[in-house]
DRENTORBA-772448 format. One record per atom (N, C-alpha, C): atom name; x negated, y, z; residue number from 1. Coordinates in Angstrom, 2 decimals. Layout:
<rs>
- CA|X|Y|Z|NUM
...
</rs>
This chain:
<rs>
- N|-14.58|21.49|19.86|1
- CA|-14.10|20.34|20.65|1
- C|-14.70|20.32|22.05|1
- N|-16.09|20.43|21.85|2
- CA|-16.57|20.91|23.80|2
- C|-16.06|21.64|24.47|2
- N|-15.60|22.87|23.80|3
- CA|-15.07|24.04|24.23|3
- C|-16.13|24.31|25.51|3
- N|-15.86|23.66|26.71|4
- CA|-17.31|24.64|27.46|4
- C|-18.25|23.80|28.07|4
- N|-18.99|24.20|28.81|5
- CA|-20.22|23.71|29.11|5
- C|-20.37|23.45|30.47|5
- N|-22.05|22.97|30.80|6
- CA|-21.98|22.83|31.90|6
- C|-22.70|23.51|33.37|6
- N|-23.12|23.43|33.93|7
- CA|-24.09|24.54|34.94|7
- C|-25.56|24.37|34.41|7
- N|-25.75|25.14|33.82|8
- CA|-27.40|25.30|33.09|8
- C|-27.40|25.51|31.68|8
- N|-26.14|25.35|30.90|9
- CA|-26.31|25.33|29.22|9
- C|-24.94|25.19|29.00|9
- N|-24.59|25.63|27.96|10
- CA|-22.87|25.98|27.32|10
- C|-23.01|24.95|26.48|10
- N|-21.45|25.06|25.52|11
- CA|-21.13|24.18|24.91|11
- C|-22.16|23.92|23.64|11
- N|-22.60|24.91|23.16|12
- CA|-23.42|25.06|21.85|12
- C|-24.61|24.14|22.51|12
- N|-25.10|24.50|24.02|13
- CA|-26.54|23.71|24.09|13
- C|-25.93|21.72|23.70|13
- N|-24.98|21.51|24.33|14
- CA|-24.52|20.50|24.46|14
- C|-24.16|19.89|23.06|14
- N|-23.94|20.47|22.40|15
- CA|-23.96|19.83|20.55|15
- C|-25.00|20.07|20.30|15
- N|-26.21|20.87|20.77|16
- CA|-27.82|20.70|20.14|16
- C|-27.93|19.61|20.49|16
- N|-27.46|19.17|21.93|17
- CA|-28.31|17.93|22.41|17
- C|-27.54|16.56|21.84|17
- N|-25.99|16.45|21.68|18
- CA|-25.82|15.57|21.03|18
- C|-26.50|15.36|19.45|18
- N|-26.74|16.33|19.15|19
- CA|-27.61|16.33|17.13|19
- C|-28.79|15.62|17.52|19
- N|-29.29|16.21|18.41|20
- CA|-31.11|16.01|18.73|20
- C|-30.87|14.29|19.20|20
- N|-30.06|13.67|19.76|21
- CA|-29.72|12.54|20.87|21
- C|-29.03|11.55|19.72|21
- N|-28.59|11.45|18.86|22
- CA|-27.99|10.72|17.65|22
- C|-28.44|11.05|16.21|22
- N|-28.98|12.33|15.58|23
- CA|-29.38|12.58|14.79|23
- C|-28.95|13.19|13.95|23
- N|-27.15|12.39|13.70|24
- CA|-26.23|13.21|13.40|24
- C|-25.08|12.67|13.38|24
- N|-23.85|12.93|12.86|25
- CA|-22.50|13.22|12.79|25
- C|-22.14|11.31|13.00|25
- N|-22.52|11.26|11.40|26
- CA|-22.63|9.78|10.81|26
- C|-22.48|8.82|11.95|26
- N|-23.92|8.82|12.44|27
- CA|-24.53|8.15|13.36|27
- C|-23.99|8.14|15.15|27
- N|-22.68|9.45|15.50|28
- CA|-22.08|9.12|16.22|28
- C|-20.94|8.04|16.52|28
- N|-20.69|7.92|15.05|29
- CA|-18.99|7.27|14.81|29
- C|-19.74|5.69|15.55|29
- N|-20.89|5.41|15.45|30
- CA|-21.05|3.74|16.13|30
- C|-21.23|4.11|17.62|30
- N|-21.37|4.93|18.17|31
- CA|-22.23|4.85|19.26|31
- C|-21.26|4.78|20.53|31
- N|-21.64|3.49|21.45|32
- CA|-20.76|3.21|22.32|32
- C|-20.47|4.38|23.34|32
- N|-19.42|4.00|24.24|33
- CA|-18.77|5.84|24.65|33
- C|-20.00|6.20|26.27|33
- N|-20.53|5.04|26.58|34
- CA|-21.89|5.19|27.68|34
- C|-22.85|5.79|27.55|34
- N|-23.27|5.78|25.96|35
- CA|-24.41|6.63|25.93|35
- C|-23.84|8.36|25.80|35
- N|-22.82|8.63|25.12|36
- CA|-22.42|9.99|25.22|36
- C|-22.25|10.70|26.81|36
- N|-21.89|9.87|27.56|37
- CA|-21.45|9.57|29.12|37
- C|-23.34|10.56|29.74|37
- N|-23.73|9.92|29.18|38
- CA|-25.47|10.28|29.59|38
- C|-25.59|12.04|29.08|38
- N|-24.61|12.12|28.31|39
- CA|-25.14|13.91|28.08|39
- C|-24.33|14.27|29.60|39
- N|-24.84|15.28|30.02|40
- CA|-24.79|16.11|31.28|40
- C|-23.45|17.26|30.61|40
- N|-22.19|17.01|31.01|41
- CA|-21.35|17.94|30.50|41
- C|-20.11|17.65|29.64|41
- N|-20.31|16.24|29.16|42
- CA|-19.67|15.09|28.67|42
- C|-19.08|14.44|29.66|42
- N|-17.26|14.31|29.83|43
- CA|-16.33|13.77|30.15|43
- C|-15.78|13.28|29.47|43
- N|-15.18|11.88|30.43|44
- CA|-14.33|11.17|29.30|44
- C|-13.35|12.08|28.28|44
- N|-12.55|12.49|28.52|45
- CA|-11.70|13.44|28.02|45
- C|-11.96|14.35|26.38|45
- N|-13.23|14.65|26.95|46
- CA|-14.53|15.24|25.77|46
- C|-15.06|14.29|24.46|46
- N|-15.30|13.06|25.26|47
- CA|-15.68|12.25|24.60|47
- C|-15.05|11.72|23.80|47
- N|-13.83|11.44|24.31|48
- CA|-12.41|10.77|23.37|48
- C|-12.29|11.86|22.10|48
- N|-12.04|12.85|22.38|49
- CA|-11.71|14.02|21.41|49
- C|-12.86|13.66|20.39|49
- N|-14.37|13.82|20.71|50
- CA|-15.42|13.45|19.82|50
- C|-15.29|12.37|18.92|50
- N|-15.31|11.32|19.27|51
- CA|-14.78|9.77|18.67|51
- C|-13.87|10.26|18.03|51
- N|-12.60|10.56|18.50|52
- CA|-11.37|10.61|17.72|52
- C|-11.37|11.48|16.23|52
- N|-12.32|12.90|16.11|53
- CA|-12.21|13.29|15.18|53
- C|-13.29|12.91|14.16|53
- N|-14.29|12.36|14.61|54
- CA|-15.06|11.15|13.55|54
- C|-14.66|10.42|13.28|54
- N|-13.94|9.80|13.92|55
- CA|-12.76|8.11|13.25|55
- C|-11.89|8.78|12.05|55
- N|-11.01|10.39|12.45|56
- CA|-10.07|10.49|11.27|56
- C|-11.55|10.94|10.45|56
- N|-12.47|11.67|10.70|57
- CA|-13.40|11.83|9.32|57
- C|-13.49|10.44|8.91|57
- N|-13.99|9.30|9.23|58
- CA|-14.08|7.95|8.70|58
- C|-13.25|7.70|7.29|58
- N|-11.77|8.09|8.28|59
- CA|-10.57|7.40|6.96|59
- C|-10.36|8.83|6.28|59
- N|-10.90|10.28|6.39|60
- CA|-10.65|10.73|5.19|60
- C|-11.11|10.60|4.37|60
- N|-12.42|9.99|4.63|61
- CA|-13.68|9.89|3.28|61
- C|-13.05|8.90|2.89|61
- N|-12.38|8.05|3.54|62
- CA|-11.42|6.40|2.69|62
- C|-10.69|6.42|1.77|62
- N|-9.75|7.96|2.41|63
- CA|-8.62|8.07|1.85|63
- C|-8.92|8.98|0.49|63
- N|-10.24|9.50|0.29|64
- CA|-10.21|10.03|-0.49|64
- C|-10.64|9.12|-2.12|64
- N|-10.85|7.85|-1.73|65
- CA|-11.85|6.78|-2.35|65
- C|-10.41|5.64|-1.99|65
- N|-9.34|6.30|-2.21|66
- CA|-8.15|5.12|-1.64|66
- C|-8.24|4.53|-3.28|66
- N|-8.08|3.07|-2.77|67
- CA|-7.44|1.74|-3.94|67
- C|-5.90|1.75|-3.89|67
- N|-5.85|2.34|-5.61|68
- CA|-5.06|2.71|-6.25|68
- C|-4.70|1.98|-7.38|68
- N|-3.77|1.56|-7.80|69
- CA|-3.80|-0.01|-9.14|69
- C|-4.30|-0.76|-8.44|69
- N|-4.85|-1.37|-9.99|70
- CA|-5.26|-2.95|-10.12|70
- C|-6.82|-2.44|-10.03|70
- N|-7.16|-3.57|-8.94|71
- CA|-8.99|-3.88|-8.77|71
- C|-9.70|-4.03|-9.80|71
- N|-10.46|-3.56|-10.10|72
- CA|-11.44|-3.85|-11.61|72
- C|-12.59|-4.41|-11.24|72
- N|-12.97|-3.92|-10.75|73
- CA|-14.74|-3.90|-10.11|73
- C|-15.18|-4.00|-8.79|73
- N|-16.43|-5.09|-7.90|74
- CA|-16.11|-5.07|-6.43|74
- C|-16.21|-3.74|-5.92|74
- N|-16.69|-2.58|-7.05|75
- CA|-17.13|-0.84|-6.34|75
- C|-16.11|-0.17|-5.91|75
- N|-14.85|-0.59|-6.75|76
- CA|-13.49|-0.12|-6.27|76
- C|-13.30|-0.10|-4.93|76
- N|-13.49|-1.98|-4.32|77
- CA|-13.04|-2.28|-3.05|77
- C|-14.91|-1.45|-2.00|77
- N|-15.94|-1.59|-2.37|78
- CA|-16.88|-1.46|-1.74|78
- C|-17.10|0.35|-1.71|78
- N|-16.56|1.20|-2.25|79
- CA|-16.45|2.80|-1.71|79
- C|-15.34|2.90|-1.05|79
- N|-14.72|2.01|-0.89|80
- CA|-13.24|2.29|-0.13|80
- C|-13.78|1.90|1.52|80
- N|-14.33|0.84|1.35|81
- CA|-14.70|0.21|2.65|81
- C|-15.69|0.63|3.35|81
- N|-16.88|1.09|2.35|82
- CA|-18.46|2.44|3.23|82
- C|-18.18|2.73|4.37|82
- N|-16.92|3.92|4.13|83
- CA|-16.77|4.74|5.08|83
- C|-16.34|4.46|6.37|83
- N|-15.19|2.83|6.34|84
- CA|-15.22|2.46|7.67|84
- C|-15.56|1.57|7.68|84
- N|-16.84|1.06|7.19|85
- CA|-17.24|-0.24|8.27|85
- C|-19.27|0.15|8.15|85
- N|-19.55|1.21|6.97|86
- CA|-21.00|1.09|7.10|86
- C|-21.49|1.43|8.53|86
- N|-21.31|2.43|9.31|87
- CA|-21.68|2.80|10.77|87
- C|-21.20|2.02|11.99|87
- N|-20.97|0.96|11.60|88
- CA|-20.23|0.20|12.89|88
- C|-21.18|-0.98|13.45|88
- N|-21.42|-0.77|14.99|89
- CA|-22.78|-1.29|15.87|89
- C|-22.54|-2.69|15.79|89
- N|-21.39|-3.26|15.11|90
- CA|-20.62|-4.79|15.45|90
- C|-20.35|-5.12|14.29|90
- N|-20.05|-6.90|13.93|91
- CA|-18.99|-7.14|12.53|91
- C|-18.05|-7.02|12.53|91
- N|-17.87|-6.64|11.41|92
- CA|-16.26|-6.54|11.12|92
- C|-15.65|-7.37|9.98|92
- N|-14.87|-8.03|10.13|93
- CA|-14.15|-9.45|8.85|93
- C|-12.94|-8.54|8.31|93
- N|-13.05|-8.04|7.39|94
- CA|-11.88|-7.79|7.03|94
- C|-10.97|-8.66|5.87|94
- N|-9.57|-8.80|5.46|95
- CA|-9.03|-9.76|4.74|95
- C|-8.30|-8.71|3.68|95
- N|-8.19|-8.57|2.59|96
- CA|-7.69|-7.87|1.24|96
- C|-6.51|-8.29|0.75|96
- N|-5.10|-8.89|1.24|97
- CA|-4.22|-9.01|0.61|97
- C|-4.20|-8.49|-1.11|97
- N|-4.37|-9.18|-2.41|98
- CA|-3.45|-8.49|-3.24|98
- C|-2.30|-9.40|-3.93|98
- N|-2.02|-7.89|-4.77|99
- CA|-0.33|-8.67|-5.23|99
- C|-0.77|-9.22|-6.88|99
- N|0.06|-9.26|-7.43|100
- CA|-0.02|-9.65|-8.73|100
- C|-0.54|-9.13|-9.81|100
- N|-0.40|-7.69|-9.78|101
- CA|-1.27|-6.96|-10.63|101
- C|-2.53|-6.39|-9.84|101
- N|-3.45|-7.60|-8.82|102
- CA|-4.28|-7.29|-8.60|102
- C|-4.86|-5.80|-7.71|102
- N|-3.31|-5.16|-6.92|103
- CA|-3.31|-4.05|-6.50|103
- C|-3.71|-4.42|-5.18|103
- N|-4.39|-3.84|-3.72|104
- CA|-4.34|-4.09|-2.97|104
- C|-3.40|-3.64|-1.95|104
- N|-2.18|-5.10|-1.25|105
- CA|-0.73|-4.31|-0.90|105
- C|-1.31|-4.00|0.76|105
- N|-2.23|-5.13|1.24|106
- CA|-2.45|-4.87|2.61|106
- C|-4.04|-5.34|2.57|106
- N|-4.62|-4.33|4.14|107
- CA|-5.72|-4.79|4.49|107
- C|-5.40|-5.64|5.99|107
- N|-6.35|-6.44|6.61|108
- CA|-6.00|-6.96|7.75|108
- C|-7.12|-7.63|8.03|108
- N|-7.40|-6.54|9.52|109
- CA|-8.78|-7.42|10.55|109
- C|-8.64|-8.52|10.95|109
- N|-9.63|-9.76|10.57|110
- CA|-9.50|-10.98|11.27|110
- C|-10.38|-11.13|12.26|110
- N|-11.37|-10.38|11.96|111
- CA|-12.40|-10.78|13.18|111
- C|-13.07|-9.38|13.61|111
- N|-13.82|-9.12|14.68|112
- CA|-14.70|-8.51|15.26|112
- C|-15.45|-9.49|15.86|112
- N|-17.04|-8.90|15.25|113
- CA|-17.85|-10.43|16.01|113
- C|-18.92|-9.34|16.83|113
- N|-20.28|-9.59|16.91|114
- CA|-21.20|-9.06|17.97|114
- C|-22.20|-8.38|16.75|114
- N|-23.15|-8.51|17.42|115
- CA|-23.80|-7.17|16.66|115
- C|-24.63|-7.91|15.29|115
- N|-24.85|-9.18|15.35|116
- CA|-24.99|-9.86|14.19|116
- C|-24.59|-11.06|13.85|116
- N|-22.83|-11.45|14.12|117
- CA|-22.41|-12.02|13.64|117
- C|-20.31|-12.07|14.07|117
- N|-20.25|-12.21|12.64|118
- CA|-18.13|-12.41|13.06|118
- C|-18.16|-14.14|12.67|118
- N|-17.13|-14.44|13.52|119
- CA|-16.72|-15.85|13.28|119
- C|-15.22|-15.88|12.92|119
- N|-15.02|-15.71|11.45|120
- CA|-13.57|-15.41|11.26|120
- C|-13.20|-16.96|11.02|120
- N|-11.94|-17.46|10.86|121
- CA|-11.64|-18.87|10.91|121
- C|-11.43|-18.94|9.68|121
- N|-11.64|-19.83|8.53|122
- CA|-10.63|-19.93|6.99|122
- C|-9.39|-19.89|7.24|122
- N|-8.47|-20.96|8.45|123
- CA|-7.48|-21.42|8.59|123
- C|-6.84|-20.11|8.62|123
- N|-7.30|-18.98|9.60|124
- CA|-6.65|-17.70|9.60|124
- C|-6.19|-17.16|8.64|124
- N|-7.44|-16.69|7.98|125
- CA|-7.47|-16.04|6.45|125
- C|-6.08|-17.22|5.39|125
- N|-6.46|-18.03|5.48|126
- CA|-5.43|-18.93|4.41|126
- C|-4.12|-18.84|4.85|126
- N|-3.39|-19.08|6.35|127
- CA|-2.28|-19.03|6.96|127
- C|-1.74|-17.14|6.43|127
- N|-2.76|-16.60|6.89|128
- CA|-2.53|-14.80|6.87|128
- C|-2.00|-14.52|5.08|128
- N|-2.73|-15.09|4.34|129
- CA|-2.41|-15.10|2.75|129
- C|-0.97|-15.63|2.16|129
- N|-0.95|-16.69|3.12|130
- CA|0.71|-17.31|2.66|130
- C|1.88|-16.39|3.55|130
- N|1.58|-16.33|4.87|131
- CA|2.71|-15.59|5.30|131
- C|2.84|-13.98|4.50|131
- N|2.01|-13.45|3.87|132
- CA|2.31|-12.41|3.06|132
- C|2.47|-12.51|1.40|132
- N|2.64|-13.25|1.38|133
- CA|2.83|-14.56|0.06|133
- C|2.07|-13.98|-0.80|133
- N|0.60|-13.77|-0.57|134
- CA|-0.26|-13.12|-1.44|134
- C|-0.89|-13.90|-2.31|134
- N|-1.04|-13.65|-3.26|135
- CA|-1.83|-14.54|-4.49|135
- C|-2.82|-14.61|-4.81|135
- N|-3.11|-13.76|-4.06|136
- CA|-5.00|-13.19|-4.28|136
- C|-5.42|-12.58|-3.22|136
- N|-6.58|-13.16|-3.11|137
- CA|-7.39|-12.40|-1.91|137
- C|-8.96|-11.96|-1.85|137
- N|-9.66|-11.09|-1.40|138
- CA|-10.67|-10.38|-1.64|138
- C|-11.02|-10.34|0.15|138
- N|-12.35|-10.60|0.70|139
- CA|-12.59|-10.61|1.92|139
- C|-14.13|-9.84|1.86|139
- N|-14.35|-9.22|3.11|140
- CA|-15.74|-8.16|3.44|140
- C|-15.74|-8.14|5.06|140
- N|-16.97|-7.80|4.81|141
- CA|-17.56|-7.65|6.16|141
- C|-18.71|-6.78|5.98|141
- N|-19.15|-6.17|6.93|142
- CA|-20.09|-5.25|7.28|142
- C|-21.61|-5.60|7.96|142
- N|-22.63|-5.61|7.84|143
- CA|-23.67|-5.89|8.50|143
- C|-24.05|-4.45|9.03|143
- N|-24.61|-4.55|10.40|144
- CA|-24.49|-3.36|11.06|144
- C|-25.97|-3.23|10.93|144
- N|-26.89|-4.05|10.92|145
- CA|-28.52|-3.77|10.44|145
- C|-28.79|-2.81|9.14|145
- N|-27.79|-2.89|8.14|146
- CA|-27.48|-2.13|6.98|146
- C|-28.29|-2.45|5.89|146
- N|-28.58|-4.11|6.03|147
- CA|-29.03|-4.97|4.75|147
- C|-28.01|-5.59|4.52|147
- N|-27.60|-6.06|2.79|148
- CA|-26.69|-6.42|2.42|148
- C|-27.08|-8.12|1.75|148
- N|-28.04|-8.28|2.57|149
- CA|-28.66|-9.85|1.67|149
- C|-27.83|-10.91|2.70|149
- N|-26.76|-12.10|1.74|150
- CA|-25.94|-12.70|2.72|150
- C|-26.88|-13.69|3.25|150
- N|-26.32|-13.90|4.71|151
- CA|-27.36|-14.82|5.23|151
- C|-26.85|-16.37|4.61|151
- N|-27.65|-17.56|5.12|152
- CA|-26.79|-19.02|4.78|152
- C|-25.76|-19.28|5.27|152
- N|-25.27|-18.36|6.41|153
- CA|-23.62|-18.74|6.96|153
- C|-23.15|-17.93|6.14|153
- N|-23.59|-17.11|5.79|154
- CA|-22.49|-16.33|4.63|154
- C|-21.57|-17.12|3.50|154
- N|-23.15|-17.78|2.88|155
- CA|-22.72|-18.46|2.12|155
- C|-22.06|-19.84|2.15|155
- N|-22.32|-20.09|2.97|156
- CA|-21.76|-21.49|3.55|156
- C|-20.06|-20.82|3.69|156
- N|-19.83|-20.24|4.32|157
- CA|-18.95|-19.49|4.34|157
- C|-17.90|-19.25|3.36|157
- N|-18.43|-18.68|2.45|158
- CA|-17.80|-18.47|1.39|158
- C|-17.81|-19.30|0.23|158
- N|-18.39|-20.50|0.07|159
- CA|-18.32|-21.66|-0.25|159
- C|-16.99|-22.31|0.06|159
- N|-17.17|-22.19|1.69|160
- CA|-15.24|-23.27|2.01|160
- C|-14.47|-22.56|2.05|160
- N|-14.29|-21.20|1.88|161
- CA|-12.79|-20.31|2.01|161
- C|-12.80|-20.76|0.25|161
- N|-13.76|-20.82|-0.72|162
- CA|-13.36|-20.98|-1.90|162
- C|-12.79|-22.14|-2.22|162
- N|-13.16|-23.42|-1.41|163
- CA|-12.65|-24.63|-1.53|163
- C|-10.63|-24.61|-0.93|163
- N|-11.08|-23.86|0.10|164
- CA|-9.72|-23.88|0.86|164
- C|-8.47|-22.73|0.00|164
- N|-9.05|-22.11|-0.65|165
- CA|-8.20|-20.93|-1.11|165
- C|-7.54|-21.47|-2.64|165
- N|-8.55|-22.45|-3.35|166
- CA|-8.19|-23.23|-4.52|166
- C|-7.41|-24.17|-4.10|166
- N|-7.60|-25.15|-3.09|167
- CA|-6.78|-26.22|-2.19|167
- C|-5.39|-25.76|-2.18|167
- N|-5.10|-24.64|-2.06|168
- CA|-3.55|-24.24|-1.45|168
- C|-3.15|-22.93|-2.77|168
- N|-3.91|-23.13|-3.98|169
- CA|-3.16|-21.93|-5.06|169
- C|-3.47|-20.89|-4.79|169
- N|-4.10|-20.11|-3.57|170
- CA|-4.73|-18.84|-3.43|170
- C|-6.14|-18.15|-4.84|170
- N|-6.06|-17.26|-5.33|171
- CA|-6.72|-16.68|-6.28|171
- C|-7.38|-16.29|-5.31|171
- N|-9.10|-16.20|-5.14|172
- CA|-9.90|-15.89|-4.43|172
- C|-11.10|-15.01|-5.45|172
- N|-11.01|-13.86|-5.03|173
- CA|-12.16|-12.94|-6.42|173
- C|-13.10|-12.90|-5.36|173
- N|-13.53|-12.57|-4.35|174
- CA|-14.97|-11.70|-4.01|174
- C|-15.00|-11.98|-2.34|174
- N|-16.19|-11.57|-1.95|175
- CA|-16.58|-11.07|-0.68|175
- C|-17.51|-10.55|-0.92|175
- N|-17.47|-8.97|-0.03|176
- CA|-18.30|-8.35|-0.25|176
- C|-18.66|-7.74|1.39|176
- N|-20.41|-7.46|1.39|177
- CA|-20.86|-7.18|2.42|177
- C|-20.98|-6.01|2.16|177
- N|-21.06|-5.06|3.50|178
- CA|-21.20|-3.44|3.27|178
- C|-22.25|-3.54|3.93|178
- N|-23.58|-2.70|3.39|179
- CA|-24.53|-2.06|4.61|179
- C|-24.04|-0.64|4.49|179
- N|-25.84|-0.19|4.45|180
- CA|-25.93|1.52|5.08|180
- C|-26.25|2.00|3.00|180
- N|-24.75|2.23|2.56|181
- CA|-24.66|3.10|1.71|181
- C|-25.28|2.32|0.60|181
- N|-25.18|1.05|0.50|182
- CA|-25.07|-0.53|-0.67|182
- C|-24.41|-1.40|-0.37|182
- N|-23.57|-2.08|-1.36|183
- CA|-22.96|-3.41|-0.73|183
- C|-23.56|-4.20|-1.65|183
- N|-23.14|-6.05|-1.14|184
- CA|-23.48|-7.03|-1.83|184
- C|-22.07|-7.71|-2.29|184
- N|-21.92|-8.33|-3.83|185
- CA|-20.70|-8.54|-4.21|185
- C|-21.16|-9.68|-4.63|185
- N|-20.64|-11.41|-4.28|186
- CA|-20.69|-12.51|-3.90|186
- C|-20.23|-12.42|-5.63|186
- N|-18.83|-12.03|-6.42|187
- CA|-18.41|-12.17|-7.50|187
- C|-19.86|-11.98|-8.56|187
- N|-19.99|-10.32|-8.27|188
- CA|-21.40|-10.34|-9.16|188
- C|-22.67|-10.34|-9.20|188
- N|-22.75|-11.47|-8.32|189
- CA|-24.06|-11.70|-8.33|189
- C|-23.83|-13.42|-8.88|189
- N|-22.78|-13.24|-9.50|190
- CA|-22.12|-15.14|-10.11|190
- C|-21.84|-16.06|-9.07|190
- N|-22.07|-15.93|-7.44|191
- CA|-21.92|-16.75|-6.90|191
- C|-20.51|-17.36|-6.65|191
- N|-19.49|-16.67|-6.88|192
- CA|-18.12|-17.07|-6.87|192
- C|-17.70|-18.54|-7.96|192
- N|-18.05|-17.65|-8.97|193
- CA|-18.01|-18.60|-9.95|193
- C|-18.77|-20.12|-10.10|193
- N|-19.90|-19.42|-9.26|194
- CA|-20.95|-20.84|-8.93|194
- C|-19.64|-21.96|-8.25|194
- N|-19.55|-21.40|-6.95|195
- CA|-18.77|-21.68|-5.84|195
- C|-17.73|-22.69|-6.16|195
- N|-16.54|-22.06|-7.45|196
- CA|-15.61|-22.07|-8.06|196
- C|-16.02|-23.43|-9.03|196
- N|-16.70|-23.85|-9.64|197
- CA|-17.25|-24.42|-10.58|197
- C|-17.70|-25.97|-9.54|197
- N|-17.96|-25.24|-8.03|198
- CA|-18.54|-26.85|-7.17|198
- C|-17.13|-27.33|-6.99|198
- N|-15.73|-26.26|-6.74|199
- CA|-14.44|-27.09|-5.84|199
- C|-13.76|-27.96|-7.12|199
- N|-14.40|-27.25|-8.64|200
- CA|-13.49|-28.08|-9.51|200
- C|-13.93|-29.25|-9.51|200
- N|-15.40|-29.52|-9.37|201
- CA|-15.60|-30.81|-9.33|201
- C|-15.04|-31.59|-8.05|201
- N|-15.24|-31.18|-7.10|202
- CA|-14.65|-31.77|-5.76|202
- C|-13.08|-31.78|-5.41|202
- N|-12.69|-31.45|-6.62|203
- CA|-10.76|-31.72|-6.21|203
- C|-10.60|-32.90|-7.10|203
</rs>
């Protein structure tokens, strides 16, 4: 992809120095396109190509870990999701459309937030569920620190999408956080059910 180099060192020196300068492969797919800009020999042009064939590595490791049927387990949805959201410098909200037999028909970004925190709306997520007349929904996000312990907005969080998702007939199973190669699953760790158990009393 360098193909050549620059006045003092070829293309090969220039992938030593990106390995030595990121560490490795992994660890490029986050890295904003300024710091690559800083290798001596690196053009935009170069750079794009770089990004671009780590992004399709991203979704082949996805696609190879693609959700297929019906969801069983949050590990189903949490090896599917590793690959694109564990390396990412920012949050990411993602929303899980499923259908009836629990298959997942669509995924859909609601939010991108900053480097430690997304502010996705419920109203979104709930409006986004009916216009795809989905019956069930499954929501994740990524912590880019690559601890998977939810903070109190998490949970606060996922407390009122459970209130709001029972409110309007939405089946609500999980949220799950991705770090660096563990996730945290809100379902099994009982908190759903906790959750689930406060809106029956409160309807």
């Amino acid at each position: 992809m360098i193909r050549t180099g620059a006045p003092g060192k070829s293309a090969v020196d220039i992938g030593r120095e990106l390995l030595h300068k990121f560490k490795s492969l992994r660890a490029m797919s986050g890295v904003d396109i300024s710091e690559f800009k800083k290798i001596i020999g690196l053009k935009n042009a170069k750079i794009a190509q770089i990004k671009a064939a780590i992004e399709l590595d991203r979704r082949m490791l996805s696609e190879e870990k693609a959700l297929e049927g019906s969801i069983k387990e949050s590990s189903d949805v949490a090896n599917f999701l590793m690959p694109l959201m564990r390396d990412l410098k920012k949050e990411r909200f993602v929303l899980l459309l499923l259908d009836r037999q629990n298959a997942v028909s669509d995924m859909i970004d609601i939010d991108y937030g900053t480097v430690d925190r997304a502010n996705p709306y419920i109203r979104d997520i709930i409006q986004t569920a009916i216009k795809y007349n989905a019956p069930s929904i499954i929501v994740a996000h990524n912590h880019p620190s690559g601890a998977v312990t939810p903070s109190s907005d998490d949970k606060a969080f996922t407390k009122s999408l459970m209130m709001s998702a029972r409110a309007t007939g939405i089946g609500f199973f999980d949220h799950i956080i991705i770090g660096d190669n563990r996730y945290f699953s809100f379902a099994d760790e009982g908190l759903i059910g906790e959750y689930k158990a406060v809106a029956v009393r409160e309807l």
